[in-house]
PyMOL Python script that loads the backbone (N, CA, C, O; Angstrom):
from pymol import cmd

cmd.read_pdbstr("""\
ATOM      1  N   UNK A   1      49.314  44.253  66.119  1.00  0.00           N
ATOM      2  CA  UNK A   1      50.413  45.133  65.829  1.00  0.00           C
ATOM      3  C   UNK A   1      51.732  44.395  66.010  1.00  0.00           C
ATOM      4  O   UNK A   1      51.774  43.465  66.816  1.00  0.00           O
ATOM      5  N   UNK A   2      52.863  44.760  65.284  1.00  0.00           N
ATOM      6  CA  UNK A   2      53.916  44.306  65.268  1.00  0.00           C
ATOM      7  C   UNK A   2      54.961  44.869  66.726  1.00  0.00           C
ATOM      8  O   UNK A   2      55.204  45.993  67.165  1.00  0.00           O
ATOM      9  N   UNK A   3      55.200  44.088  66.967  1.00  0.00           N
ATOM     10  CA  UNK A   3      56.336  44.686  68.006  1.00  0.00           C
ATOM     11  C   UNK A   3      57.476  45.408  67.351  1.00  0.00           C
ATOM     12  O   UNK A   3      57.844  44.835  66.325  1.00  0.00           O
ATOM     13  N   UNK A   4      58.034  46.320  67.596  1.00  0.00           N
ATOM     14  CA  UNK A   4      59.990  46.912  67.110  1.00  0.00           C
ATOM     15  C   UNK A   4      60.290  46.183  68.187  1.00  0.00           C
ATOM     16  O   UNK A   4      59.575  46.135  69.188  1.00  0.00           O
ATOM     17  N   UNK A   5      61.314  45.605  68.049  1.00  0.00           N
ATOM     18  CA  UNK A   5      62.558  45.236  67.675  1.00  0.00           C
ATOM     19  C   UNK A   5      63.695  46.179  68.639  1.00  0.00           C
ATOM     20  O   UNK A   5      64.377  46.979  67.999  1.00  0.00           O
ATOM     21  N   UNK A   6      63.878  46.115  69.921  1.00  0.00           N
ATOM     22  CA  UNK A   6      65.450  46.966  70.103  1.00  0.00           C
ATOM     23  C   UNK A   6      66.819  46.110  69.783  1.00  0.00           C
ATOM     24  O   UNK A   6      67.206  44.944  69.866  1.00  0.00           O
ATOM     25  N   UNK A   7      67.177  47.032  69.485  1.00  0.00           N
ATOM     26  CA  UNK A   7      68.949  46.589  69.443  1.00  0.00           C
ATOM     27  C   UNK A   7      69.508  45.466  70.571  1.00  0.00           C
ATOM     28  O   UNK A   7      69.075  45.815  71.669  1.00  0.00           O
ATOM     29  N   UNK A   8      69.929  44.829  70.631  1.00  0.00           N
ATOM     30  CA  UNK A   8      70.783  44.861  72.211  1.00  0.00           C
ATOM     31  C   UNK A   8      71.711  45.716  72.995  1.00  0.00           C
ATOM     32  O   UNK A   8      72.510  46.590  72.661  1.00  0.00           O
ATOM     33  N   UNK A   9      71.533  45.451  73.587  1.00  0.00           N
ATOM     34  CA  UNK A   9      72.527  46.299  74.867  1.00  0.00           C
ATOM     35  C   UNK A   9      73.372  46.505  74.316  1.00  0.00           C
ATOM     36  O   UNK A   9      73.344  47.635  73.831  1.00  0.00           O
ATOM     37  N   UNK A  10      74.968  45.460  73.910  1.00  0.00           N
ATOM     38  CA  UNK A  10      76.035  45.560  73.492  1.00  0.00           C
ATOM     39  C   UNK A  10      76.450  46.909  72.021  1.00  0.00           C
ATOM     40  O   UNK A  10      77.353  47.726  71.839  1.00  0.00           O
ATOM     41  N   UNK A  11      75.359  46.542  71.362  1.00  0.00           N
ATOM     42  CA  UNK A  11      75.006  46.887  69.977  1.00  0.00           C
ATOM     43  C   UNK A  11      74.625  49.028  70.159  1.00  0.00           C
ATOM     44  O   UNK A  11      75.148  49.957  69.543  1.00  0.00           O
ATOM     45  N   UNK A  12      73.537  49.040  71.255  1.00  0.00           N
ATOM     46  CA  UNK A  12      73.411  50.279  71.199  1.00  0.00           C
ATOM     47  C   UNK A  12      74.756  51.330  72.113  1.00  0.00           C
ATOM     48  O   UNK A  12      75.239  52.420  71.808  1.00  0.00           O
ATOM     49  N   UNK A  13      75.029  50.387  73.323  1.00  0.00           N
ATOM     50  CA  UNK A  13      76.306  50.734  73.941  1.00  0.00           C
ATOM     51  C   UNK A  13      77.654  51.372  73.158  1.00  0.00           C
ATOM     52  O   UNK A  13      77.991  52.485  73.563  1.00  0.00           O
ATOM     53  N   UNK A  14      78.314  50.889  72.273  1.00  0.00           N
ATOM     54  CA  UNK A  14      79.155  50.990  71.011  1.00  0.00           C
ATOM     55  C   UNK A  14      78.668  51.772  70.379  1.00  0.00           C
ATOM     56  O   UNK A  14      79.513  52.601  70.043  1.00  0.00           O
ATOM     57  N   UNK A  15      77.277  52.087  69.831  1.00  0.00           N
ATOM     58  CA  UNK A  15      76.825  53.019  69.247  1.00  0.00           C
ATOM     59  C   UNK A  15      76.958  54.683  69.770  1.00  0.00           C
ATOM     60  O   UNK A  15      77.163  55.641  69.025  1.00  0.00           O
ATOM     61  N   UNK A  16      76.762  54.725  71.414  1.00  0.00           N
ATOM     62  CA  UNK A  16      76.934  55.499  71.928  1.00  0.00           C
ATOM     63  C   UNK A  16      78.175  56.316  72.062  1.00  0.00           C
ATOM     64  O   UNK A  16      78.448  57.507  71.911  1.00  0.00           O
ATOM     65  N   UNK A  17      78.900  55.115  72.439  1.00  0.00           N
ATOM     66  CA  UNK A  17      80.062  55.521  72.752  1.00  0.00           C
ATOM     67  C   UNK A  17      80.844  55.783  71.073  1.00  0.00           C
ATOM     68  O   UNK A  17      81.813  56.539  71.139  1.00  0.00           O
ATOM     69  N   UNK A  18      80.659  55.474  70.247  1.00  0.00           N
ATOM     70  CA  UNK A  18      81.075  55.402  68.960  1.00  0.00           C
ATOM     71  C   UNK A  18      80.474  56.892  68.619  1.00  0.00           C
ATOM     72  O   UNK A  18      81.445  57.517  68.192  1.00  0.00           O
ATOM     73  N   UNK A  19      79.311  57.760  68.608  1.00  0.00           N
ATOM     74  CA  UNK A  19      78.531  59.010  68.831  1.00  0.00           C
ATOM     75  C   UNK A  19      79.428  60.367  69.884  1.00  0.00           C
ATOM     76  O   UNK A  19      79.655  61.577  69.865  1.00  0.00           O
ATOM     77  N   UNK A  20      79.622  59.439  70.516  1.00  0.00           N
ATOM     78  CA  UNK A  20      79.987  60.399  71.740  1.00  0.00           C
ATOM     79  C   UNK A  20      81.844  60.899  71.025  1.00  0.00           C
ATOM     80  O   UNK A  20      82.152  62.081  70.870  1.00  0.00           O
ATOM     81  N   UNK A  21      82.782  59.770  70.709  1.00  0.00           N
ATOM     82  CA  UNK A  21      83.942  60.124  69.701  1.00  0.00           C
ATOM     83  C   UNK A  21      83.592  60.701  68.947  1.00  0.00           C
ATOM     84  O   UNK A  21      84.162  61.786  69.054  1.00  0.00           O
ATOM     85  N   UNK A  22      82.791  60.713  67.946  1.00  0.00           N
ATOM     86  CA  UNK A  22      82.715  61.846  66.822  1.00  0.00           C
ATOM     87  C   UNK A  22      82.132  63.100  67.554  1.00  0.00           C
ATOM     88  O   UNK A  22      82.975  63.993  67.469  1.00  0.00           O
ATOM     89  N   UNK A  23      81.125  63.487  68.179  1.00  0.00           N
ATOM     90  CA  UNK A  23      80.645  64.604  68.467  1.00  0.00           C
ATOM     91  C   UNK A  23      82.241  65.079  69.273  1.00  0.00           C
ATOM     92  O   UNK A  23      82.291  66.253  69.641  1.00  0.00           O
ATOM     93  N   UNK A  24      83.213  64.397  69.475  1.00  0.00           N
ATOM     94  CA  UNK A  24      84.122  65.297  70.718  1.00  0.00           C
ATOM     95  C   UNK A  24      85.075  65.746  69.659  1.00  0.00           C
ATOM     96  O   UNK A  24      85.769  66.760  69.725  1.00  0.00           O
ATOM     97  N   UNK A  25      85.045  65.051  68.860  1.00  0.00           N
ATOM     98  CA  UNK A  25      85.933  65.042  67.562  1.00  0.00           C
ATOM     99  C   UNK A  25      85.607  66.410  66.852  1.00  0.00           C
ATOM    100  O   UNK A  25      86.383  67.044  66.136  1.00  0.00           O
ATOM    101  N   UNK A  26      84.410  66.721  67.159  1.00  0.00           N
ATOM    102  CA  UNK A  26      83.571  68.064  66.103  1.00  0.00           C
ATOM    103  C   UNK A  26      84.030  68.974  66.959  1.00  0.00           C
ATOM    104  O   UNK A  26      84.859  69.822  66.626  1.00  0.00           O
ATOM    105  N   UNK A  27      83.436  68.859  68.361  1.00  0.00           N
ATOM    106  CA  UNK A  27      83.945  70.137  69.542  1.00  0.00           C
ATOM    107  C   UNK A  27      84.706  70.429  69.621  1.00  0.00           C
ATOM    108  O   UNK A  27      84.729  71.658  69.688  1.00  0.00           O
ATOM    109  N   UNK A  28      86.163  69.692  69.707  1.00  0.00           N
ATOM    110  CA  UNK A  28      87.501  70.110  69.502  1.00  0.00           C
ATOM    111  C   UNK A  28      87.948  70.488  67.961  1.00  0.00           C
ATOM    112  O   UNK A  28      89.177  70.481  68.032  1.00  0.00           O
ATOM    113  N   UNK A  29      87.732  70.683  67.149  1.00  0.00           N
ATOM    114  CA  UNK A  29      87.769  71.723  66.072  1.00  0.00           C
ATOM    115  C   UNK A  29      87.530  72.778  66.008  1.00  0.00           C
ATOM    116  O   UNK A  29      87.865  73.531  65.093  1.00  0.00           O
ATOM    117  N   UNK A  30      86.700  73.140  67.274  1.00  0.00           N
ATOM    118  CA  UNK A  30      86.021  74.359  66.897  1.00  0.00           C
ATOM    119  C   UNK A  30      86.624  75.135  68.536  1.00  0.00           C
ATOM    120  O   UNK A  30      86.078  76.078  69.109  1.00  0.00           O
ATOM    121  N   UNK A  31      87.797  74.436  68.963  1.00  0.00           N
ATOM    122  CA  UNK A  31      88.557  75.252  70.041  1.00  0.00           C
ATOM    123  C   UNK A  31      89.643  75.852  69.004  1.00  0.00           C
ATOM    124  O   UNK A  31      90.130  75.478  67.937  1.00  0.00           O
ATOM    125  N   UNK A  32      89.805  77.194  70.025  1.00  0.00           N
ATOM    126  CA  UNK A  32      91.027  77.907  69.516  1.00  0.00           C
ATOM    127  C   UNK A  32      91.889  77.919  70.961  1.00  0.00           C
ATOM    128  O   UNK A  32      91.699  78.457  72.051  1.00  0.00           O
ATOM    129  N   UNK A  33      92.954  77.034  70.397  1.00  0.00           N
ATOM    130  CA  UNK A  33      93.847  76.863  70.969  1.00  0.00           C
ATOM    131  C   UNK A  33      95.299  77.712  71.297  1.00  0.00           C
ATOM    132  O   UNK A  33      95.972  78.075  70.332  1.00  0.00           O
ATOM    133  N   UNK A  34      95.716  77.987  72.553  1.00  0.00           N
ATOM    134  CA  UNK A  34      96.680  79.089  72.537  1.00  0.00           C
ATOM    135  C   UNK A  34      97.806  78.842  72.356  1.00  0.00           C
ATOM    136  O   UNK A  34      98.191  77.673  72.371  1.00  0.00           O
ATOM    137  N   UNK A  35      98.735  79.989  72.112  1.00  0.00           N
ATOM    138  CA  UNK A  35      99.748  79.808  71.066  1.00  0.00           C
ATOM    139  C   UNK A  35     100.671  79.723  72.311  1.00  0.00           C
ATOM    140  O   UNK A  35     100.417  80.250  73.394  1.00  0.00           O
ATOM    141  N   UNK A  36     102.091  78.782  71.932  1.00  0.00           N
ATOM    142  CA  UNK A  36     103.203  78.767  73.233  1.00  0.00           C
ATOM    143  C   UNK A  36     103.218  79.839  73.833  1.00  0.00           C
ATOM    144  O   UNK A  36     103.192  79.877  75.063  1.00  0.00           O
ATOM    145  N   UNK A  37     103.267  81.051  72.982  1.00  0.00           N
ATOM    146  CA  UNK A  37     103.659  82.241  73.792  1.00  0.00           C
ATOM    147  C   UNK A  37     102.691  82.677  74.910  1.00  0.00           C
ATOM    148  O   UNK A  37     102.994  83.129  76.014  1.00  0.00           O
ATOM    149  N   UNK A  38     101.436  82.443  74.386  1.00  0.00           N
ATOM    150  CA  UNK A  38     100.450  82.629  75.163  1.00  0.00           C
ATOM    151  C   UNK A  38     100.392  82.074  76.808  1.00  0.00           C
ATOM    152  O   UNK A  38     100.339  82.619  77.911  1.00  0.00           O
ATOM    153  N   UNK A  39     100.436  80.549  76.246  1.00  0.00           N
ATOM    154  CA  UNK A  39     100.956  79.808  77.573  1.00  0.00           C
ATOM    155  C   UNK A  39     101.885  80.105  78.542  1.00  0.00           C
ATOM    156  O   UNK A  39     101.662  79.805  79.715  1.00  0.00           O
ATOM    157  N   UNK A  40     103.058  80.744  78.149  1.00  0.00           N
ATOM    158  CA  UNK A  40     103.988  80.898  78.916  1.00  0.00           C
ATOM    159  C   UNK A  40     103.463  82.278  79.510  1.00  0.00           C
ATOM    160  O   UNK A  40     103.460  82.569  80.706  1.00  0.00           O
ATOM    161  N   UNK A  41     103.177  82.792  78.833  1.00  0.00           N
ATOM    162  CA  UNK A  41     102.599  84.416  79.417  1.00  0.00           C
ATOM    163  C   UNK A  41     101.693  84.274  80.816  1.00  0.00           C
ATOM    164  O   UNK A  41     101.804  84.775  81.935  1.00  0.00           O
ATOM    165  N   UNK A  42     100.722  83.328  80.194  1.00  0.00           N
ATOM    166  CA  UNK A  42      99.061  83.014  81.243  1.00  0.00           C
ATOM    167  C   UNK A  42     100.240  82.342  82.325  1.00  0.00           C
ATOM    168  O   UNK A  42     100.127  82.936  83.397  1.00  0.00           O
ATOM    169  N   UNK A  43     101.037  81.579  82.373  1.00  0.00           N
ATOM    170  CA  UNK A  43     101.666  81.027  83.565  1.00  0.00           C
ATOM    171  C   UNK A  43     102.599  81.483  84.298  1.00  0.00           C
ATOM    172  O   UNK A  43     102.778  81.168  85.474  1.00  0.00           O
ATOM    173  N   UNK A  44     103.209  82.198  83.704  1.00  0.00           N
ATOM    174  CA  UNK A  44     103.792  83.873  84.077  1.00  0.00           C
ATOM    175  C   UNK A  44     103.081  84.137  85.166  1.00  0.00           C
ATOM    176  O   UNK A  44     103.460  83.956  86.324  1.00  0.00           O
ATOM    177  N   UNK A  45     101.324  84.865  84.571  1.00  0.00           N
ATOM    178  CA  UNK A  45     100.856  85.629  85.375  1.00  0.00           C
ATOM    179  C   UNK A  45      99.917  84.601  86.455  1.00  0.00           C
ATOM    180  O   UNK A  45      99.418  85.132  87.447  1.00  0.00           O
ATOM    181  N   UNK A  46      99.797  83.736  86.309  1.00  0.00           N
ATOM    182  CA  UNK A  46      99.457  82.567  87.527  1.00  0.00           C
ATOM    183  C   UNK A  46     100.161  82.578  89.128  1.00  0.00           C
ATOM    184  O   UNK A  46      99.785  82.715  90.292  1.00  0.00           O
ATOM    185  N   UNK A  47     101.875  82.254  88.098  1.00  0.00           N
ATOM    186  CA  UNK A  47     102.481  81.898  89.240  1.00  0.00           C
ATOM    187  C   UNK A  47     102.949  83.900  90.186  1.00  0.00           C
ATOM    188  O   UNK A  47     103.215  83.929  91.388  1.00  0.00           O
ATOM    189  N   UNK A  48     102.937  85.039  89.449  1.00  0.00           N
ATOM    190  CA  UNK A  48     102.782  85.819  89.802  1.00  0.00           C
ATOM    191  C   UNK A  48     101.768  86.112  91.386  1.00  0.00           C
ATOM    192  O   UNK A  48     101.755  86.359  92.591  1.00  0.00           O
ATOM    193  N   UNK A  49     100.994  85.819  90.081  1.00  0.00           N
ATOM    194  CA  UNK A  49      99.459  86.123  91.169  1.00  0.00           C
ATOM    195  C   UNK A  49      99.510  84.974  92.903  1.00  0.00           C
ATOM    196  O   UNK A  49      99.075  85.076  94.050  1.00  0.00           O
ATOM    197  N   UNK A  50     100.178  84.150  92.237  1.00  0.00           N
ATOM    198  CA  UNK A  50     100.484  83.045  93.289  1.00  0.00           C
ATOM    199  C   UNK A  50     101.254  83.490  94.591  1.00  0.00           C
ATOM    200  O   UNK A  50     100.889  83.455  95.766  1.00  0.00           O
ATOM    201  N   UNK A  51     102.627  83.990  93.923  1.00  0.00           N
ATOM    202  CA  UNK A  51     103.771  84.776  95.138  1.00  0.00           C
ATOM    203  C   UNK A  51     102.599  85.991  95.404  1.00  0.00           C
ATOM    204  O   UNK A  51     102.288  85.570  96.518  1.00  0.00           O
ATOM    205  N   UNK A  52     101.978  86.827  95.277  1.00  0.00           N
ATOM    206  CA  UNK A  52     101.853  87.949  96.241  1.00  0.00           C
ATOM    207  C   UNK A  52     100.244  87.687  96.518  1.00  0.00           C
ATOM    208  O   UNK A  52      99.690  88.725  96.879  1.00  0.00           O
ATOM    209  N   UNK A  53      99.368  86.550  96.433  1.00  0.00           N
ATOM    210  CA  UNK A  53      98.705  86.036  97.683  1.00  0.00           C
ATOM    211  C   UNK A  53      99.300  85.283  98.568  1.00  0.00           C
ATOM    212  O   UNK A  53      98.685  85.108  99.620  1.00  0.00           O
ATOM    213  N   UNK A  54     100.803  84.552  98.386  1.00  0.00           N
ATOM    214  CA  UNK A  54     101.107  83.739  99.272  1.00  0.00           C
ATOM    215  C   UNK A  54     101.855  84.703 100.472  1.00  0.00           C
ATOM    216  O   UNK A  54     101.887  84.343 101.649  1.00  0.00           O
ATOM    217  N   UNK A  55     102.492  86.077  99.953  1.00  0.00           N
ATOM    218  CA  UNK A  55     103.307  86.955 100.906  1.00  0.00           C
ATOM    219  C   UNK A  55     102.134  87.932 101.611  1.00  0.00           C
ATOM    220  O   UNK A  55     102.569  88.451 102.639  1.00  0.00           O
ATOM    221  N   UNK A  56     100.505  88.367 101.242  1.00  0.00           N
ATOM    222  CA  UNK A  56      99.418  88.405 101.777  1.00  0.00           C
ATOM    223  C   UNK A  56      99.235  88.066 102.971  1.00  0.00           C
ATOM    224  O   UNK A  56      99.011  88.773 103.954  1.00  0.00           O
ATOM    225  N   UNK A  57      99.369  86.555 102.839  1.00  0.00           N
ATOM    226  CA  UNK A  57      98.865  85.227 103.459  1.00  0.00           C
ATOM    227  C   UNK A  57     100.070  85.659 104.810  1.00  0.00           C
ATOM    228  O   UNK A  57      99.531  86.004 105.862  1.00  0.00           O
ATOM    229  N   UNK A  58     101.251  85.647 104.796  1.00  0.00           N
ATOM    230  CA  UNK A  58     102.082  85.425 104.654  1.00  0.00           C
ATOM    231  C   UNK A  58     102.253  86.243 105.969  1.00  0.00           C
ATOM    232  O   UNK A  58     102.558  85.619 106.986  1.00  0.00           O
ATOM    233  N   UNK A  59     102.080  87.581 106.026  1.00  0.00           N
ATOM    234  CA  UNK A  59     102.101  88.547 106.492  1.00  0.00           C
ATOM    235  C   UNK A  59     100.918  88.983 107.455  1.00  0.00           C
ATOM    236  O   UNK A  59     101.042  89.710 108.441  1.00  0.00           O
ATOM    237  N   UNK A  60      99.737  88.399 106.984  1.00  0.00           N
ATOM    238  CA  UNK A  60      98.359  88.049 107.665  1.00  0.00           C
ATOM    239  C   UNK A  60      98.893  87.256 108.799  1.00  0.00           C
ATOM    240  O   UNK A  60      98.776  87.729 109.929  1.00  0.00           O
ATOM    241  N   UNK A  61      99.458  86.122 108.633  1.00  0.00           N
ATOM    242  CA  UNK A  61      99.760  85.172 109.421  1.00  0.00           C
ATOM    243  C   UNK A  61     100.655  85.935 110.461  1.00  0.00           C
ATOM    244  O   UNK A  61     100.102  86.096 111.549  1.00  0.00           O
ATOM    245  N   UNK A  62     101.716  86.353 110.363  1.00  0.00           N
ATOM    246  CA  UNK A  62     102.829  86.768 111.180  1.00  0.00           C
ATOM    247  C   UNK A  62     101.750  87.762 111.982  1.00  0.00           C
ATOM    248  O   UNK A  62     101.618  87.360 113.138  1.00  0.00           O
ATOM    249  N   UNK A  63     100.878  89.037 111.676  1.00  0.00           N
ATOM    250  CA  UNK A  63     100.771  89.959 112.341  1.00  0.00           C
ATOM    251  C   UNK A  63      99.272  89.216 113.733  1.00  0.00           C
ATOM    252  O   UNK A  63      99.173  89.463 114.935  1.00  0.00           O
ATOM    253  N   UNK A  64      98.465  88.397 112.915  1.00  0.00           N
ATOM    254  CA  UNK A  64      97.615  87.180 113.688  1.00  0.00           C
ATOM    255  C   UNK A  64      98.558  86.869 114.860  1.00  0.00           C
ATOM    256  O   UNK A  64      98.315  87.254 116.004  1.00  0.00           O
ATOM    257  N   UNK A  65      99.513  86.242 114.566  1.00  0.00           N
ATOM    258  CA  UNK A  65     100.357  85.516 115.758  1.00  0.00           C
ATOM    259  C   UNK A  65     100.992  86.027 116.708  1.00  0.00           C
ATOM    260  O   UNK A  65     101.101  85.574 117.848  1.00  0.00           O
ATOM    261  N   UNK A  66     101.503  87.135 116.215  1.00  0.00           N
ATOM    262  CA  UNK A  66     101.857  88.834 116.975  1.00  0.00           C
ATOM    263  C   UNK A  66     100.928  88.727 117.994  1.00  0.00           C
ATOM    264  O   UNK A  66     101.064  88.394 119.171  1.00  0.00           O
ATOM    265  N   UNK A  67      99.404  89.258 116.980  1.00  0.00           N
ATOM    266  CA  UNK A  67      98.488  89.795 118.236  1.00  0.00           C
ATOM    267  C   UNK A  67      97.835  88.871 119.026  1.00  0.00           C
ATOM    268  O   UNK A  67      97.324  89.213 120.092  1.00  0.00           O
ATOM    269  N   UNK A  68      97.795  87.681 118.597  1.00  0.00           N
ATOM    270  CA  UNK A  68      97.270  86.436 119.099  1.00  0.00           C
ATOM    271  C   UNK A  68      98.267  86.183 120.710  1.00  0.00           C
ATOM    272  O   UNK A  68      97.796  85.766 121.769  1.00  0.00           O
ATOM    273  N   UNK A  69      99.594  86.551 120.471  1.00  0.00           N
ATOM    274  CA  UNK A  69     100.943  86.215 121.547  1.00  0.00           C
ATOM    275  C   UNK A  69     100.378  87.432 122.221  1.00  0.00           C
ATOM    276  O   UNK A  69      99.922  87.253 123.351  1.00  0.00           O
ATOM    277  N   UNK A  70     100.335  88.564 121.746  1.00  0.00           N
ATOM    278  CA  UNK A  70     100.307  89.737 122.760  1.00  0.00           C
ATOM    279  C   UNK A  70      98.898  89.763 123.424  1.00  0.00           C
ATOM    280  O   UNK A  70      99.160  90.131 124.569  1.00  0.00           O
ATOM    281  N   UNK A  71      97.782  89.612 123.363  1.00  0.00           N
ATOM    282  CA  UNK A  71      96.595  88.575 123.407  1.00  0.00           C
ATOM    283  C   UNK A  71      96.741  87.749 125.002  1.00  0.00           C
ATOM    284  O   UNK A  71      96.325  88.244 126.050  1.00  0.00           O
ATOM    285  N   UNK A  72      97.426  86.399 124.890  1.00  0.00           N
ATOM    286  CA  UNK A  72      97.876  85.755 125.902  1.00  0.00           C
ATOM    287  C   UNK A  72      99.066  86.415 126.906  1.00  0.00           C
ATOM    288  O   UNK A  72      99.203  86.051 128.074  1.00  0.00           O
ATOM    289  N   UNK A  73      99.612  87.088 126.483  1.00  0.00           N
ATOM    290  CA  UNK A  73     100.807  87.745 127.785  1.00  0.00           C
ATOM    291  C   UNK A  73      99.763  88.558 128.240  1.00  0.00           C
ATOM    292  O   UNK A  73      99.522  88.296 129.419  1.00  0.00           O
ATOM    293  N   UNK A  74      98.972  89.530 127.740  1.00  0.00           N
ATOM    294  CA  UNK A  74      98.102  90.886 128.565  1.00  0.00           C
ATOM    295  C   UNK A  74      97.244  89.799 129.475  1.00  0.00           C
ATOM    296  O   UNK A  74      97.014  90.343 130.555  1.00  0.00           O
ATOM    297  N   UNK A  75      96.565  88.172 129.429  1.00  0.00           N
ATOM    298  CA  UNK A  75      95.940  88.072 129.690  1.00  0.00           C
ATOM    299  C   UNK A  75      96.317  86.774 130.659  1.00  0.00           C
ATOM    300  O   UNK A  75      95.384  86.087 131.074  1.00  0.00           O
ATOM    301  N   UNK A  76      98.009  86.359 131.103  1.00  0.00           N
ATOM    302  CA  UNK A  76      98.176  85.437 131.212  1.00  0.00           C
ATOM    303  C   UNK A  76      98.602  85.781 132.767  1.00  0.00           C
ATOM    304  O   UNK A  76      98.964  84.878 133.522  1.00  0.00           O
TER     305      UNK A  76
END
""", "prot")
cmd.dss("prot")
cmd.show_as("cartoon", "prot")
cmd.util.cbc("prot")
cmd.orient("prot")
């Protein structure tokens, strides 16, 4: 029987990576991409969502430290 023959390394490497550009090339065609307005909207409501877990947080913290202080004086 005849042996096949592989490629070399170099040869199938390039191939891959040469495969892998077109298939990303196909995938990104088939995104729908959002419109400026959109963007600014979604980051709008990001940084929204951002300020009132951080005043949450915020307020968690202060009333913790409260009872954490009142905590050590009842017990000091």
């Amino acid at each position: 029987m005849a042996e096949v023959k592989k490629e070399n390394w170099f040869k199938r490497a390039i191939g891959a990576i040469g495969r892998y550009f077109r298939e990303l090339r196909s995938e990104l065609k088939k995104v729908v991409w959002p419109t400026p307005k959109q963007v600014v909207k979604n980051t709008l409501i990001v940084g929204a969502c951002v300020l009132v877990v951080g005043v949450f947080i915020w307020i968690f913290d202060f009333v913790a430290r409260f009872g954490v202080d009142e905590l050590i004086k009842a017990f000091h």
